[in-house]
Backbone bond lengths (Angstrom), bond angles and torsions (degrees), N, CA, C in turn:
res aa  C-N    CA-C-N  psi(-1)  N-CA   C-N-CA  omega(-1)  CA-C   N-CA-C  phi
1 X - - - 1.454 - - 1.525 109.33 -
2 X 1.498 105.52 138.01 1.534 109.78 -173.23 1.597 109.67 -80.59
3 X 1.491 121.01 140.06 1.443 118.40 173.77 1.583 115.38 -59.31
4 X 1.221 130.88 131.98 1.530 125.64 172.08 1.805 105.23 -72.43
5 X 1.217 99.58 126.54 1.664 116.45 162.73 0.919 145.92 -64.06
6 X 1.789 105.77 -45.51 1.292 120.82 148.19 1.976 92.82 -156.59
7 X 1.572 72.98 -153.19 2.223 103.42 -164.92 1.486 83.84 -111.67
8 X 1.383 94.47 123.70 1.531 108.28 148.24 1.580 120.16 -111.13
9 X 1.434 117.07 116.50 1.484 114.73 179.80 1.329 107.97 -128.58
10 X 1.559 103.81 99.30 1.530 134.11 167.55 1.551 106.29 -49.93
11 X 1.555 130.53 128.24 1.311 111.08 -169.13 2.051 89.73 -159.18
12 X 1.406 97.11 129.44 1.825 118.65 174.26 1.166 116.17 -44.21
13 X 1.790 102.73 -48.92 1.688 111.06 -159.94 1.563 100.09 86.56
14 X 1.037 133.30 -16.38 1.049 134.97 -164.55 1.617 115.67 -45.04
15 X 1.442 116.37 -43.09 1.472 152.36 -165.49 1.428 97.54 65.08
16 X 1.177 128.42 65.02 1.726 106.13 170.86 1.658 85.42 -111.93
17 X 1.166 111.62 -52.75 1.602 87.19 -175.51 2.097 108.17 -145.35
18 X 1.335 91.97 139.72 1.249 90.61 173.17 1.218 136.60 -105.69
19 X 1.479 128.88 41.10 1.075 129.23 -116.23 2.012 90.81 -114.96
20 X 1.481 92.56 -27.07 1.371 104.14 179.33 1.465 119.38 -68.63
21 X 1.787 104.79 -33.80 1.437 125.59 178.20 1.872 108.34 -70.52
22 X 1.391 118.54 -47.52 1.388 115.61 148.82 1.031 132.69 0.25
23 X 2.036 99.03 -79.18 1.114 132.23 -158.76 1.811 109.53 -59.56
24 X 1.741 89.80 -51.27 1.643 102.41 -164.00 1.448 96.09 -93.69
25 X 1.364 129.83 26.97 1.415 143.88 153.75 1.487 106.57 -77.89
26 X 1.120 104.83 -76.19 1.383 115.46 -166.89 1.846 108.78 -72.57
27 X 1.422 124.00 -30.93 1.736 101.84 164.05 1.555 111.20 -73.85
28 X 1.309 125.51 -12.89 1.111 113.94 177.00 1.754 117.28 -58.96
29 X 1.416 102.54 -39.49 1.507 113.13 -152.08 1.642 77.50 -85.10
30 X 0.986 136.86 -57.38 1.617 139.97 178.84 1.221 121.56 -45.30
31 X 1.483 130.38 -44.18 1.331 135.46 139.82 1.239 142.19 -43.65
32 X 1.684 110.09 -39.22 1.358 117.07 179.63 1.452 118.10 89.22
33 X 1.373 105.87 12.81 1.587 122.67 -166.12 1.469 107.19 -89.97
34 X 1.274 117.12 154.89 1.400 96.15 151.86 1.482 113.67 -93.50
35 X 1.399 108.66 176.41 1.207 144.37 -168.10 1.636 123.15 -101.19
36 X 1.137 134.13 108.92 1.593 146.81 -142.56 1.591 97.17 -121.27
37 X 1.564 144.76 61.73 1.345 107.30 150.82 1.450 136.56 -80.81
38 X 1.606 101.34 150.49 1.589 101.50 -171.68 1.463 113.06 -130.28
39 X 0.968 114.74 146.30 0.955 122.14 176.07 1.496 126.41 -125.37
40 X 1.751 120.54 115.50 1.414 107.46 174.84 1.368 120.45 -94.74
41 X 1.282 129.00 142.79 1.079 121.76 146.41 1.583 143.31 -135.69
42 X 1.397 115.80 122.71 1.023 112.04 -170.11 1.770 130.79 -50.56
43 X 0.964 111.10 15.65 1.469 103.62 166.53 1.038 112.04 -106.10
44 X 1.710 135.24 2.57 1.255 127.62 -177.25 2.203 84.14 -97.92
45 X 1.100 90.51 165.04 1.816 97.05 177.42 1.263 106.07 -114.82
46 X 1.314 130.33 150.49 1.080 166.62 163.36 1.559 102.89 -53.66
47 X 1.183 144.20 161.52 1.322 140.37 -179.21 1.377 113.30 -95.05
48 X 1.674 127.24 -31.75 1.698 102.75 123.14 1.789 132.71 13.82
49 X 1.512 76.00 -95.76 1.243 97.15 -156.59 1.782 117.54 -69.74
50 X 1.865 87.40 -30.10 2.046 95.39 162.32 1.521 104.86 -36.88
51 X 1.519 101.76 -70.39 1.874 106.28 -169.46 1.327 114.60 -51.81
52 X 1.004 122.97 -33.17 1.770 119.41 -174.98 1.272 120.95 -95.82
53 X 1.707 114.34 -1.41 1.602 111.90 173.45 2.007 105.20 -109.85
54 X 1.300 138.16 112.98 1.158 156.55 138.56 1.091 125.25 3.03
55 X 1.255 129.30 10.94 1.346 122.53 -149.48 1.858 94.25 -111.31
56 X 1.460 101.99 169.67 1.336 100.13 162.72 1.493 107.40 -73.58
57 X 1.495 92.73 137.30 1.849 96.62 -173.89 1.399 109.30 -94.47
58 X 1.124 116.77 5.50 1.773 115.47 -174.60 1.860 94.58 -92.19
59 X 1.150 97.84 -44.38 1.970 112.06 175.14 1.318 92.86 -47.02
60 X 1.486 132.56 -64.74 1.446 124.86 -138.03 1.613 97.23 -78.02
61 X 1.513 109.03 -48.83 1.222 106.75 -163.66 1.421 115.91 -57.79
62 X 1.254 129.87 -23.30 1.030 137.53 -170.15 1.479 113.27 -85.68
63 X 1.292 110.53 -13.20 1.525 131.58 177.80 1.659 104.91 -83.79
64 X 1.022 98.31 -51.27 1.549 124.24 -174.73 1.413 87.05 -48.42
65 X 1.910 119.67 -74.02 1.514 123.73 -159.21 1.688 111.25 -60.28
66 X 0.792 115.80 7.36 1.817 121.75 -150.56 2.002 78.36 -118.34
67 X 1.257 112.26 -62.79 1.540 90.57 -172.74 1.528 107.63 -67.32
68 X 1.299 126.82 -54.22 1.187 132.86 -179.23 1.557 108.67 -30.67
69 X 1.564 124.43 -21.98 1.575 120.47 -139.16 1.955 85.59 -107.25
70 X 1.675 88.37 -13.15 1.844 98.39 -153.30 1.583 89.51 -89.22
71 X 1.084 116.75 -52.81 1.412 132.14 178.84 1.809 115.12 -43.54
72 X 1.362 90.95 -76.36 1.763 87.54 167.06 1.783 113.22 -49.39
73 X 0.887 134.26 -44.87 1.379 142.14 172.62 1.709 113.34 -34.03
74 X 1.688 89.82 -53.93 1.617 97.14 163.15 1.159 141.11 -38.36
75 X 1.754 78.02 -74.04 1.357 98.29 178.35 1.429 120.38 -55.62
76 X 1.520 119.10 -42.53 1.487 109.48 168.16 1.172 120.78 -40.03
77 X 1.520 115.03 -45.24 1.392 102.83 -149.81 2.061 108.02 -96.02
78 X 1.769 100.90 10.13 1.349 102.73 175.61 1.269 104.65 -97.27
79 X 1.678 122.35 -4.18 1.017 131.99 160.00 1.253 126.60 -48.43
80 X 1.478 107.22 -52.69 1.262 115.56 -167.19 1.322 109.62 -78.87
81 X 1.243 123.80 -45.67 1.835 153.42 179.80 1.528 100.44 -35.00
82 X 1.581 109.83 -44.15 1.441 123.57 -157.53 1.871 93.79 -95.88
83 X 0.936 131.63 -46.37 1.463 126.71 162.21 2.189 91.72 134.99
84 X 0.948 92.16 36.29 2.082 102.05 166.00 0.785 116.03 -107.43
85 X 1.340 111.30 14.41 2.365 103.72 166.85 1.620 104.88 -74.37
86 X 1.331 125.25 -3.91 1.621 116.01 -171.19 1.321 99.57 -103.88
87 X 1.381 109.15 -20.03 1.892 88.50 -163.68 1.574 134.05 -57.49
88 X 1.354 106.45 152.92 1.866 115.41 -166.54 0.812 96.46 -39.39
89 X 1.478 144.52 -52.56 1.558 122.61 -152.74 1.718 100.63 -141.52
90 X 1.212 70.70 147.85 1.746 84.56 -163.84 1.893 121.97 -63.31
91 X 1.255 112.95 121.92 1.600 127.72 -157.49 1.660 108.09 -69.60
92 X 0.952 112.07 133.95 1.725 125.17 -177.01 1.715 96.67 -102.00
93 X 1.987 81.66 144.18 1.863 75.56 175.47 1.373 88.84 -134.79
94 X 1.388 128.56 143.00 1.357 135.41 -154.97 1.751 92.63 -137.50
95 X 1.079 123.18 115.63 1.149 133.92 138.47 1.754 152.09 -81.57
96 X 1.426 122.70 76.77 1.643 102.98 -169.75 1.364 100.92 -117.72
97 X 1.394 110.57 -155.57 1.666 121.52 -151.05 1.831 87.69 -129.38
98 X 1.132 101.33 169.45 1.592 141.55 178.04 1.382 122.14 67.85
99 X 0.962 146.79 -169.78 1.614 158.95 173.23 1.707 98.13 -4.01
100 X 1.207 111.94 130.73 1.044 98.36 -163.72 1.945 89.29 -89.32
101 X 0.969 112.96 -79.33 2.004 109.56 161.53 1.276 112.20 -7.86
102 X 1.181 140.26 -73.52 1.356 139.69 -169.42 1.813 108.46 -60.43
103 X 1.198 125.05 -52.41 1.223 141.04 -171.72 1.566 89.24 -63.84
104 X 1.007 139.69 -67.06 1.553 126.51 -143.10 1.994 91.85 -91.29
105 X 1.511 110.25 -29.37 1.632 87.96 169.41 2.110 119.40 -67.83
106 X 1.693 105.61 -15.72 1.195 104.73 -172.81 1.476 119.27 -100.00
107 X 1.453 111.90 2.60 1.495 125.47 -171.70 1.752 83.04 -96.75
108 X 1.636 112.06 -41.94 1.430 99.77 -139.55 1.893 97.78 -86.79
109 X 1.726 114.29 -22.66 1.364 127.51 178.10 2.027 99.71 -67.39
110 X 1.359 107.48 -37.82 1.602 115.60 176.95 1.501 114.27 -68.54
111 X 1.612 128.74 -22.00 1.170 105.45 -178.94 1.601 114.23 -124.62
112 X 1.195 105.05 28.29 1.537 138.74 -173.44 1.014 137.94 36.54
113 X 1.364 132.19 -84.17 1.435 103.23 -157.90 1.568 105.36 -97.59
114 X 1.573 124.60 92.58 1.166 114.21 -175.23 1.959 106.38 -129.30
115 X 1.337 100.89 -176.41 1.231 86.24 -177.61 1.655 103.16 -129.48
116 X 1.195 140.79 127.92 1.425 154.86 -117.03 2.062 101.64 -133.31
117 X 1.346 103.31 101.97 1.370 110.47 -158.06 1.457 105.92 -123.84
118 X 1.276 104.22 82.30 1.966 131.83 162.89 1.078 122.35 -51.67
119 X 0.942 94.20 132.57 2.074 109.28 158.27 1.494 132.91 -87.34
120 X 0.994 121.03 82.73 1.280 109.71 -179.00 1.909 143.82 -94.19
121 X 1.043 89.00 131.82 1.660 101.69 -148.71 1.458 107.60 -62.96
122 X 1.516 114.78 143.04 1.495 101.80 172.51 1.663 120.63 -80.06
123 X 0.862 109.82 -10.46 1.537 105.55 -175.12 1.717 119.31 -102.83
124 X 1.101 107.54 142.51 1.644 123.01 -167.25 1.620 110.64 -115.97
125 X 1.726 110.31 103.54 1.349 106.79 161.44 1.844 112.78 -80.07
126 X 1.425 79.36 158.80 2.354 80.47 164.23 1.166 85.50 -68.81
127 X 1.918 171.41 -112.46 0.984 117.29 -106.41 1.814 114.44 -74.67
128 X 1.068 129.73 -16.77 1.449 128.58 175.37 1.769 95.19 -45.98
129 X 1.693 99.20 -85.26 1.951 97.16 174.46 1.521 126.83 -17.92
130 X 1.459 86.26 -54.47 2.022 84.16 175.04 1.626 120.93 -61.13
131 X 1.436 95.96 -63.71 1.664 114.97 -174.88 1.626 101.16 -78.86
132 X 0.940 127.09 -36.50 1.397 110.81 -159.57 1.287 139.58 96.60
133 X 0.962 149.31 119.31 2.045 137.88 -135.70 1.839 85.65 -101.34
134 X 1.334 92.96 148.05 1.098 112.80 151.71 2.057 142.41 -12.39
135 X 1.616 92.10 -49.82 1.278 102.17 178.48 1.435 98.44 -101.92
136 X 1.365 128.33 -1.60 1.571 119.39 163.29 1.210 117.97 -89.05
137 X 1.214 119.47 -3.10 1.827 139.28 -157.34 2.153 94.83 -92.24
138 X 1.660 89.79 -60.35 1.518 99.46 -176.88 1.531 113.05 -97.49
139 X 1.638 114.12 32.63 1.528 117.46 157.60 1.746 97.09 -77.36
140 X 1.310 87.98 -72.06 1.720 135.19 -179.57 1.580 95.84 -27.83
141 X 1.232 121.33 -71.27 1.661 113.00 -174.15 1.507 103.31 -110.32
142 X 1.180 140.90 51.08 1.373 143.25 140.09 1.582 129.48 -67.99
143 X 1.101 124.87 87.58 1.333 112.63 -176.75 1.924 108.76 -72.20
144 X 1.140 134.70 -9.10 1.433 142.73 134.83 1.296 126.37 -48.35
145 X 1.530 114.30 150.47 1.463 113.83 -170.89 2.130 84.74 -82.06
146 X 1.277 83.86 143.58 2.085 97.89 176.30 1.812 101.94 -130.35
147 X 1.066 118.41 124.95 1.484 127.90 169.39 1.892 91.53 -103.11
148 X 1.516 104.35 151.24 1.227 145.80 133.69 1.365 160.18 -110.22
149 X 1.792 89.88 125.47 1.411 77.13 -146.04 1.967 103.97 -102.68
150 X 1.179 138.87 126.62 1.643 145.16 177.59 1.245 93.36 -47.59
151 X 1.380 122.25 122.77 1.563 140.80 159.03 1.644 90.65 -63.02
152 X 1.624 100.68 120.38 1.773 110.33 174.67 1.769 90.73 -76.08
């Protein structure tokens, strides 16, 4: 079994529940790891998708840095809310763009050996049933160990 490196905690912003952020609070401080929140969001693009959309790119990017700036902001401060302003080693907040499933299994297989700590939502739309949510997306193709955690 591979040693964990750190906590990765993939997180909406959504605020419905933090229960996952908790979770990968407290093995962090127990591990000695650091602590990774990330956040995707699909309105920032992928570098893909930079080249194939037209736009003025000085406009976008600057659009791009403005959510990115809002996001980490968050995330700090759900940091603190949740009781992770002390931990041993100091917490990274990573922001990128596209799929939110695909992105956090390919950030989290790219920076290796970590262990990937979800939230999982209580409520089920038909497209969730059909397609499948998010944190069932990056059980399924995680080559990393991923815990889930039930939004109380």
């Amino acid at each position: 079994m591979k040693e964990i490196d750190y906590i990765m905690a993939p997180l909406d912003l959504s605020g419905e529940c933090r229960t996952g952020l908790k979770t990968a609070i407290y093995l962090a401080r127990k591990l000695r790891v650091p602590l990774e929140l990330l956040h995707v969001d699909e309105r920032i693009m992928n570098d893909e998708q930079e080249v194939m959309l037209r736009v003025n790119y000085q406009d976008w990017e600057k659009m791009e840095r403005k959510l990115e700036a809002e996001a980490g902001k968050k995330m700090a401060k759900w940091l603190e809310e949740e009781g992770g302003a002390d931990l041993p080693k100091k917490p990274v907040y990573t922001v990128l763009g596209g799929d939110p499933a695909e992105t956090i299994v390919n950030h989290a297989e790219k920076m290796g050996d970590c262990l990937v700590v979800l939230t999982k939502k209580r409520n089920s739309t038909v497209t969730e049933l059909l397609l499948g949510s998010v944190t069932q997306k990056v059980i399924r193709k995680a080559t990393v160990p991923v815990v889930a955690v039930h939004c109380k």
